[in-house]
C-alpha positions as CSV (number, residue, x, y, z in Angstrom):
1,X,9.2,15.7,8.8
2,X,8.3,13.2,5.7
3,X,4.9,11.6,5.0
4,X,5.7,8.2,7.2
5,X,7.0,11.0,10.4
6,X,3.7,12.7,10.2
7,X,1.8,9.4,10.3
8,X,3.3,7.9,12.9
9,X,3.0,11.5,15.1
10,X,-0.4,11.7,14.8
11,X,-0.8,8.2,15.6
12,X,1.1,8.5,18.3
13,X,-0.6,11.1,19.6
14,X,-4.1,9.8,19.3
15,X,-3.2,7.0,21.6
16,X,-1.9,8.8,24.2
17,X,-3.5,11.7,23.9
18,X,-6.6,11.3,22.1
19,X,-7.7,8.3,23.6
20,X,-8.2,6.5,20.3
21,X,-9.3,7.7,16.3
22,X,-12.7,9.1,15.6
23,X,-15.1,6.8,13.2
24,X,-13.8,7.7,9.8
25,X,-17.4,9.4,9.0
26,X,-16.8,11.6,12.0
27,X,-13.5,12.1,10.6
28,X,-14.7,12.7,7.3
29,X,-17.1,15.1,9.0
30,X,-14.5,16.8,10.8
31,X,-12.5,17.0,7.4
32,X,-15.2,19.4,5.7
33,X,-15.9,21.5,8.8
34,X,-12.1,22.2,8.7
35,X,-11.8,22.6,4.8
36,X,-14.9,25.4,5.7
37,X,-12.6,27.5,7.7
38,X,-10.6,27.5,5.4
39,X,-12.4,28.9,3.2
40,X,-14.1,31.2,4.6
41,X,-10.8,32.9,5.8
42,X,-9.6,32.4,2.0
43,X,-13.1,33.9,1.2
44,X,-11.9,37.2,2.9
45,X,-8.4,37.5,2.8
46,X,-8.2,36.8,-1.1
47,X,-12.0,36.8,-2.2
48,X,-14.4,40.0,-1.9
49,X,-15.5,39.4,2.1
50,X,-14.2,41.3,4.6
51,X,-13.5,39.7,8.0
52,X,-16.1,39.5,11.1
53,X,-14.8,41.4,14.6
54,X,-12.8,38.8,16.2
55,X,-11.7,36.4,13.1
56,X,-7.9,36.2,13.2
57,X,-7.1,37.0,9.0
58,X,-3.7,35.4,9.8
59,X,-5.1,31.8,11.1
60,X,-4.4,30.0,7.5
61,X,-1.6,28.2,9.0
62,X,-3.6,26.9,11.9
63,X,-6.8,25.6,9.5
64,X,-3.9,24.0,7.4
65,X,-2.4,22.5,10.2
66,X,-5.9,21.1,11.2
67,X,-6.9,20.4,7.7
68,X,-3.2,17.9,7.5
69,X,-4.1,16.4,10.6
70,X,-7.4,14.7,10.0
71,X,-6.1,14.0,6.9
72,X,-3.6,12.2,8.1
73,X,-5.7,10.6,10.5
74,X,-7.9,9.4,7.8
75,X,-5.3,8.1,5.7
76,X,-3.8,6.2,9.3
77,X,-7.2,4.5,10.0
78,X,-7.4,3.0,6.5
79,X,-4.3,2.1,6.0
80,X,-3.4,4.7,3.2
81,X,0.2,5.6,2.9
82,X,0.5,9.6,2.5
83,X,3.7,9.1,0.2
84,X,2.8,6.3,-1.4
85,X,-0.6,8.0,-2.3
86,X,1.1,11.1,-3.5
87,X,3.7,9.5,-5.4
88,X,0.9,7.8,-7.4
89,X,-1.1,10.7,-8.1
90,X,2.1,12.5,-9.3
91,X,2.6,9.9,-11.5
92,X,-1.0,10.0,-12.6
93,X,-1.4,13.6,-13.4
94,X,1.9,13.5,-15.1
95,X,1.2,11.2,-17.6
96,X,-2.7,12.8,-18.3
97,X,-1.1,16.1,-18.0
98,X,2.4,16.2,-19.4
99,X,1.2,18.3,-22.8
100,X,-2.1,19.5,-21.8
101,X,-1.3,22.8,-19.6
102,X,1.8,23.7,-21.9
103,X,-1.1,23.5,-24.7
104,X,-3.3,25.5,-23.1
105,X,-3.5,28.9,-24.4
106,X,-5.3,29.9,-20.8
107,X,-1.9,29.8,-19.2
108,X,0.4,31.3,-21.8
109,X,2.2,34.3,-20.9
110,X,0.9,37.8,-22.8
């Protein structure tokens, strides 16, 4: 599915489905709460926390998944073209960046 698919899917199913889009602050809300989960399963698969009774240690897809969609929801009620934006910040890094992590002496092999 590209950028432009995804778009129009969750468009498409926020007006049949979902009535119509959130505010974009609620959106935006929505966006953290889902970046939280996120992290607090990255906190204990990866970081030093071990899960509660009952969290699912394999639900990283799933907070992705919801994490992409508001995303794309956001980018859908202000007109922001996924692709487009991507493409641009590809670009962007590239040009600030192009030396900078070959340089760095952090990221060198032993």
């Amino acid at each position: 599915m590209t950028f432009e698919e995804a778009q129009k899917a969750v468009d498409d199913w926020i007006k049949t489905i979902g009535v119509k889009y959130f505010s974009e602050l609620t959106n935006l809300a929505i966006l953290m709460e889902e970046v939280g989960e996120f992290s607090r399963i990255v906190a204990r698969k990866y970081g030093d926390q071990s899960f509660k009774k009952g969290e699912d240690p394999e639900a990283l897809p799933k907070e992705f998944g919801d994490i992409l969609f508001v995303l794309i929801c956001l980018a859908n009620q202000m007109g922001i073209s996924m692709e487009d934006a991507l493409r641009s910040t590809l670009e962007k890094n590239t040009n600030r960046d192009k030396d900078r992590h070959k340089n760095n002496p952090k990221l060198q092999d032993p």
